[in-house]
C-alpha positions in Angstrom: 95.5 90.9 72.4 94.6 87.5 74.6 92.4 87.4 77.1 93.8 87.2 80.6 92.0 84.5 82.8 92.6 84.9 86.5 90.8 83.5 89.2 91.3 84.9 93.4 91.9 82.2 95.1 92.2 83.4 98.2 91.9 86.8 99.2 94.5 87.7 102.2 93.7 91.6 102.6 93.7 95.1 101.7 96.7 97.4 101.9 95.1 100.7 101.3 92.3 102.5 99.1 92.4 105.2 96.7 90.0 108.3 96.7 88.2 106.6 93.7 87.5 103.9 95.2 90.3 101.3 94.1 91.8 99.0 96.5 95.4 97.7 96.5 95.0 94.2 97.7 97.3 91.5 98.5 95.5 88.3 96.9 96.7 84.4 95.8 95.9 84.7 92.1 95.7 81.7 89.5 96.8 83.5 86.4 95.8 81.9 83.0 94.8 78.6 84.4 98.4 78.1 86.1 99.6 77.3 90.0 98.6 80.6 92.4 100.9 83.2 92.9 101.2 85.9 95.7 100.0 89.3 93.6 99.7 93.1 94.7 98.2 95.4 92.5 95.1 98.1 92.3 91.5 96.6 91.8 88.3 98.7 90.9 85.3 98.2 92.8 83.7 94.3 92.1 87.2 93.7 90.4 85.6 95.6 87.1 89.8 96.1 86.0 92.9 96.3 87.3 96.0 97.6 87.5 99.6 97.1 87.2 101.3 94.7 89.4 103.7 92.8 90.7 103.4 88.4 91.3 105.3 86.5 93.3 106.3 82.9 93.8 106.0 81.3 97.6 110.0 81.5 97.5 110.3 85.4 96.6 107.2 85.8 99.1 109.2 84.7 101.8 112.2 86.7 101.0 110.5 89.8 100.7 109.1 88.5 104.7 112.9 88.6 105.4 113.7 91.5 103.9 110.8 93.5 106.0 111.5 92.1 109.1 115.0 93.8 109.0 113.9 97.3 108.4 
């Protein structure tokens, strides 16, 4: 299996933790060398592994914005 590069770019902010510690953090995320993309997902403490997730481009990010403001 490949290795995954990433690198945080920015950090925007922590939705909510888990009772082991694991945080599920909205972050701008380089993946594999590539243009940053808006990503959610579960990080252990120091970002030791990760969970599954979900990435988003600027566009979808800004739909989703829409979408929330309506409910």
């Amino acid at each position: 299996m490949a290795e995954i590069k990433y690198e945080i770019v920015k950090h925007i902010g922590v939705l909510s933790e888990g009772s082991r510690g694991w945080q599920k953090e909205l972050n701008l995320i380089s993946w594999n060398e590539r243009s940053p993309k808006y990503d959610i997902r579960d990080w252990a403490p120091n970002y030791e592994k990760m969970g599954k997730g979900v990435t988003l481009s600027e566009e979808e990010v800004t739909k989703l914005k829409e979408m929330l403001e309506q409910i």
